[in-house]
Backbone as JSON, one array per atom type, in Angstrom:
{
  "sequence": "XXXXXXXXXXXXXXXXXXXXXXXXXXXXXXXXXXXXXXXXXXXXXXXXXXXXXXXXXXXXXXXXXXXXXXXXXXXXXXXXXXXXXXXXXXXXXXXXXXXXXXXXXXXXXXXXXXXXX",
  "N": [[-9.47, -27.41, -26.48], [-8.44, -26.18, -23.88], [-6.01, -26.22, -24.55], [-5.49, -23.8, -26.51], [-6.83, -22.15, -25.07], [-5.05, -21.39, -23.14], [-2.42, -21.45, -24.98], [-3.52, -18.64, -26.48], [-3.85, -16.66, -24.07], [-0.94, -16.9, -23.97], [0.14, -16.17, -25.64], [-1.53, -13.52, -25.87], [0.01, -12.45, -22.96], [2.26, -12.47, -23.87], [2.39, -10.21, -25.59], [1.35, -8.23, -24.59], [2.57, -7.25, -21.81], [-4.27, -6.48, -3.47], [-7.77, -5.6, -1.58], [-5.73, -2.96, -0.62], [-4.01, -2.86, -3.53], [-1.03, -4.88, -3.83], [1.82, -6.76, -4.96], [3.82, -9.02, -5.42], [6.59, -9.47, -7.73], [6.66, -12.82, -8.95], [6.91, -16.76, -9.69], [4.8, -16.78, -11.05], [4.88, -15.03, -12.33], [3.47, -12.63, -14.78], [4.47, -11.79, -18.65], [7.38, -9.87, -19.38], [7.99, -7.26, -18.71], [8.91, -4.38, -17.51], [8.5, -1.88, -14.42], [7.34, 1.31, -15.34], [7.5, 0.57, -18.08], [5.17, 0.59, -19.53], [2.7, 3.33, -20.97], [1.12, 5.09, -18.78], [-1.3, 5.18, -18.74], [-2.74, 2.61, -19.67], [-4.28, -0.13, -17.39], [-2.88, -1.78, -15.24], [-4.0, -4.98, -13.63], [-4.29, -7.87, -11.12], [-4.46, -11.11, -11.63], [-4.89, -14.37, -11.95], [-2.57, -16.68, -12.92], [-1.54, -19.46, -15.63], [-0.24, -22.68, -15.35], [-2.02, -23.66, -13.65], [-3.6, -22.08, -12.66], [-3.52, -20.76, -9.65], [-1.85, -18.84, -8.53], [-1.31, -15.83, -8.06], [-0.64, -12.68, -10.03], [0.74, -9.39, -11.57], [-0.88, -8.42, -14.34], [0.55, -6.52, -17.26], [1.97, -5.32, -15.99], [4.04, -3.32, -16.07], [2.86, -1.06, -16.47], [2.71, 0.26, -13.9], [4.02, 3.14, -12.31], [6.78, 5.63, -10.91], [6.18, 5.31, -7.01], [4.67, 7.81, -5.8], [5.71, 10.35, -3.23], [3.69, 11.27, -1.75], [2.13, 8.21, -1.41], [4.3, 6.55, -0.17], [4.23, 5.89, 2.42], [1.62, 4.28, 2.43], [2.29, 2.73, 0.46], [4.48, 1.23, 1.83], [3.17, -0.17, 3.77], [0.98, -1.87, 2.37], [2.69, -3.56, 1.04], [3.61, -4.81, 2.89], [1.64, -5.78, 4.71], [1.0, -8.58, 5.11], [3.03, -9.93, 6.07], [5.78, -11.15, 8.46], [7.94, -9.22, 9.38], [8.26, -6.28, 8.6], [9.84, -4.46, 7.16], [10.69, -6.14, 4.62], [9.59, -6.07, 1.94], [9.17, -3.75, -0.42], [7.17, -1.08, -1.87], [7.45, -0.45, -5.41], [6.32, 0.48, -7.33], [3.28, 2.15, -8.51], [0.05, 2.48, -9.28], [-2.79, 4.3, -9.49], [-5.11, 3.38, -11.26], [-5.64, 0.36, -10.92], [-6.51, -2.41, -11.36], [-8.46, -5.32, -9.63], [-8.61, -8.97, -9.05], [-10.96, -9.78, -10.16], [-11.36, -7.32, -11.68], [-12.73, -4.53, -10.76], [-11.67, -1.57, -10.35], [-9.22, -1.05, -7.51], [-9.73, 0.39, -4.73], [-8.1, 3.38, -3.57], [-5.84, 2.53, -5.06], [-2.62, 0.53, -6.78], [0.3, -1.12, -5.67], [3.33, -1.99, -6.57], [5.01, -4.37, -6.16], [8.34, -4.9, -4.33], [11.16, -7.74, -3.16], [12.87, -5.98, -0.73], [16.13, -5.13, -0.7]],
  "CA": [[-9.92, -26.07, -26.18], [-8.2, -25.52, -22.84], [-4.52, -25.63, -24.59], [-5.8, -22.99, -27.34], [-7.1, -21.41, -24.24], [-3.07, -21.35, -22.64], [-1.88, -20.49, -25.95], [-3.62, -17.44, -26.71], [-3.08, -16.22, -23.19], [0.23, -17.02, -23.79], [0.27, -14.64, -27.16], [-1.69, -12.21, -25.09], [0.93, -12.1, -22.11], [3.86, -11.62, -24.49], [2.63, -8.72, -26.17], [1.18, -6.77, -23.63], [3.36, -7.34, -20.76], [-5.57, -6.51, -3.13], [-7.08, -4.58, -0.86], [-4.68, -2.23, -1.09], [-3.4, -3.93, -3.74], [-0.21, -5.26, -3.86], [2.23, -8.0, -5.33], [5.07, -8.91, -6.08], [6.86, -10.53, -8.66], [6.51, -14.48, -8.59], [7.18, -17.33, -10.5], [3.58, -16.73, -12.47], [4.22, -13.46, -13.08], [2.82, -12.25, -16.81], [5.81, -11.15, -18.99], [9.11, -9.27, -18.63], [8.04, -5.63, -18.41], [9.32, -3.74, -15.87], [7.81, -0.68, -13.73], [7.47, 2.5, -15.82], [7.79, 0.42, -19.69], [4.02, 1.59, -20.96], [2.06, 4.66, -20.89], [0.22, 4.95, -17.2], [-3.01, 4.89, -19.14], [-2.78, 0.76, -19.31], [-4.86, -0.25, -16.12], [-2.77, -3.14, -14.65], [-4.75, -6.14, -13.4], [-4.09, -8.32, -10.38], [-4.84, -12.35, -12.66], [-4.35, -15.84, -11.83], [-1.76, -17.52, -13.94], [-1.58, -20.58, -15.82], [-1.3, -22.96, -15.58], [-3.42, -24.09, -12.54], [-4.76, -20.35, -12.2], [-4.35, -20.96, -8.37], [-1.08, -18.26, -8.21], [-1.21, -14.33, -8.66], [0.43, -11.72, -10.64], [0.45, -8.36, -11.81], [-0.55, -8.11, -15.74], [0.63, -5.32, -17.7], [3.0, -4.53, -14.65], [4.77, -2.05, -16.7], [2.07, 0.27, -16.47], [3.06, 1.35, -12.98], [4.87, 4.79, -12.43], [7.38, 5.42, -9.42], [5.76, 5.62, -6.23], [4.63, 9.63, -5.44], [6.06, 10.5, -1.85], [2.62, 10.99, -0.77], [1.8, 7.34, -1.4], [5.15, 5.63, -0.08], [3.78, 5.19, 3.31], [0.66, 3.35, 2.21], [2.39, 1.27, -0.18], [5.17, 0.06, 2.63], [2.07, -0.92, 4.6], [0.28, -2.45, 1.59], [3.16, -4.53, 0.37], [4.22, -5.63, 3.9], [0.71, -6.03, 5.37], [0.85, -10.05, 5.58], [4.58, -10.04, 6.38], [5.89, -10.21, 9.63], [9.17, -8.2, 8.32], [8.1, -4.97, 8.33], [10.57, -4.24, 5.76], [10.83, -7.43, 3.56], [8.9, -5.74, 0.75], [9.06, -2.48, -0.57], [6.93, -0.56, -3.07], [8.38, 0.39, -6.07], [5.26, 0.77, -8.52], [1.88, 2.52, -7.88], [-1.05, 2.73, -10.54], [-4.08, 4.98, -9.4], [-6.62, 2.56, -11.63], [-5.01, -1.26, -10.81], [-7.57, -3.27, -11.03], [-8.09, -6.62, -8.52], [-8.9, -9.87, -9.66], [-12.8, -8.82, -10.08], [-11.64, -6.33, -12.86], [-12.79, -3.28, -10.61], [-10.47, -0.86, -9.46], [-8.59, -1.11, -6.03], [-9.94, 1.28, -3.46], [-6.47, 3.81, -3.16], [-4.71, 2.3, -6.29], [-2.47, -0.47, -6.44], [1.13, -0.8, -5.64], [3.94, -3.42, -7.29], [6.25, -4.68, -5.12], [10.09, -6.03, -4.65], [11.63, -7.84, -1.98], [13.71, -5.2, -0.15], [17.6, -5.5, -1.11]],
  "C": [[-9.04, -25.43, -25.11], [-6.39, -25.13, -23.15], [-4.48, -24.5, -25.48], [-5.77, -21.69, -26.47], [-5.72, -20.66, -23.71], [-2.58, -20.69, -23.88], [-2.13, -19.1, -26.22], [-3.56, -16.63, -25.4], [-1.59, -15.87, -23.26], [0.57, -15.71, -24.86], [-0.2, -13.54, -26.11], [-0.41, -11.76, -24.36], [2.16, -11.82, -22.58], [3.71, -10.33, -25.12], [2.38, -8.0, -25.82], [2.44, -7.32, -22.04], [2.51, -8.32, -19.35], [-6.23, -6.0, -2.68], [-6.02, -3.79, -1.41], [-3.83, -3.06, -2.1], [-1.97, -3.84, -4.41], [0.4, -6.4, -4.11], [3.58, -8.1, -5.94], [5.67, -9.94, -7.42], [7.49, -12.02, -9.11], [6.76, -15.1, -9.6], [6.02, -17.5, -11.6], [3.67, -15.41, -13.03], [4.01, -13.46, -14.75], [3.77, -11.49, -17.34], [6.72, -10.76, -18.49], [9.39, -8.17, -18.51], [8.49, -5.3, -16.83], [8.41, -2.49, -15.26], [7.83, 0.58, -14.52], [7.53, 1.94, -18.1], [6.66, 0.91, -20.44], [3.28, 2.78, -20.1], [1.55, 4.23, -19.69], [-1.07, 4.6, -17.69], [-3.5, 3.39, -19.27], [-3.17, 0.65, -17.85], [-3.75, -2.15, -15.52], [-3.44, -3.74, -13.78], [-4.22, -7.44, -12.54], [-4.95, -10.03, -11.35], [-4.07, -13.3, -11.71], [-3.74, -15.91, -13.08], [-1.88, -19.23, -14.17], [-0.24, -21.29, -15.03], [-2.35, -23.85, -15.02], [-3.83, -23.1, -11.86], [-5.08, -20.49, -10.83], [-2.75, -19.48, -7.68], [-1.79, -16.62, -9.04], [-0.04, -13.26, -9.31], [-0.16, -10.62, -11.03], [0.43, -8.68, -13.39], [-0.95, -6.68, -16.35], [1.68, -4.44, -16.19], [3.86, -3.37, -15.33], [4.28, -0.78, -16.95], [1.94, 1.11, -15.06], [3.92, 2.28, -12.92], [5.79, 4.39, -11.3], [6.33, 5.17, -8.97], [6.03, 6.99, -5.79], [5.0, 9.26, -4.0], [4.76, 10.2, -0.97], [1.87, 9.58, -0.43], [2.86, 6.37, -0.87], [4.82, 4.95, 1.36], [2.91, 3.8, 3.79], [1.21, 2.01, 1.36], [3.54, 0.39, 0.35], [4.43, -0.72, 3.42], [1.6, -2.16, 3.73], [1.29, -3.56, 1.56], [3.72, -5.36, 1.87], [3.22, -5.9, 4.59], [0.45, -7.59, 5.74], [2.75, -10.65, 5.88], [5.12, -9.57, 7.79], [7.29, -8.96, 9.95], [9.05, -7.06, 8.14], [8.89, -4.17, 7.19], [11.14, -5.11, 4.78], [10.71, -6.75, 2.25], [9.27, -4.2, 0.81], [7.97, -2.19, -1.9], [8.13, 0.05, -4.17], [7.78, 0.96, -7.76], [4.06, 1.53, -8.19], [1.54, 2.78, -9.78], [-2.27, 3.37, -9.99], [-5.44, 4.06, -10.11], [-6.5, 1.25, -11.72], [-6.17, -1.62, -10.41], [-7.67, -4.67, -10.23], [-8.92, -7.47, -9.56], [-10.09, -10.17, -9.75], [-12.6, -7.95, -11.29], [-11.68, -5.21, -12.5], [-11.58, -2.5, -10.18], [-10.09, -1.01, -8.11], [-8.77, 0.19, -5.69], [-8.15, 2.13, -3.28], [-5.65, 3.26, -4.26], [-3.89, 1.1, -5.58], [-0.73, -0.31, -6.49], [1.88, -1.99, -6.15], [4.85, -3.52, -6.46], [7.45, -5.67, -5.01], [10.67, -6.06, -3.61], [13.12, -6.71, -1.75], [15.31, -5.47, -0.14], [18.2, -5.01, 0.63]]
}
């Protein structure tokens, strides 16, 4: 049951792609979409990954937009808020209906984030 379970995850995650939430992209992340690949109307979803569902990722990450000006402040805070780096991270995604690992929406929307070049 539990590799059926992995498998069809696995089908899922190929064909579709906190707090303030934020994340970046890790060795669990869920597919190979990038920032802006589907319609905004896809709610991306803050998920544990297999396959010891104890790491996070963004799924459906391709359903974030830029980041609007008026939100770039919040989401250098957001993505650097456990970093002592103040500029390690940057936003470079926002979604208005990103949901947290609960399903509900994130309070302020959710931002995707990439270590700072």
């Amino acid at each position: 049951m539990k590799k059926n379970f992995i498998g069809m995850l696995a089908v899922v995650a190929s064909a579709a792609a906190l707090t303030a939430g934020c994340a970046t992209s890790s060795p669990g992340a869920i597919g190979t979409e990038k920032v802006g690949d589907f319609p905004k109307g896809l709610s991306p979803q803050y998920v544990k990954t297999p396959p010891e569902f104890t790491q996070f990722a963004w799924w459906n990450r391709g359903s974030f937009q830029a980041v609007p000006e008026d939100k770039a402040a919040a989401g250098q805070e957001a993505c650097n808020k456990d970093s002592e780096d103040k500029e390690q991270f940057k936003a470079v995604g926002y979604h208005s209906f990103a949901r947290g690992p609960d399903s509900y929406p994130i309070k302020g929307g959710g931002f995707y984030c990439e270590k700072a070049k």
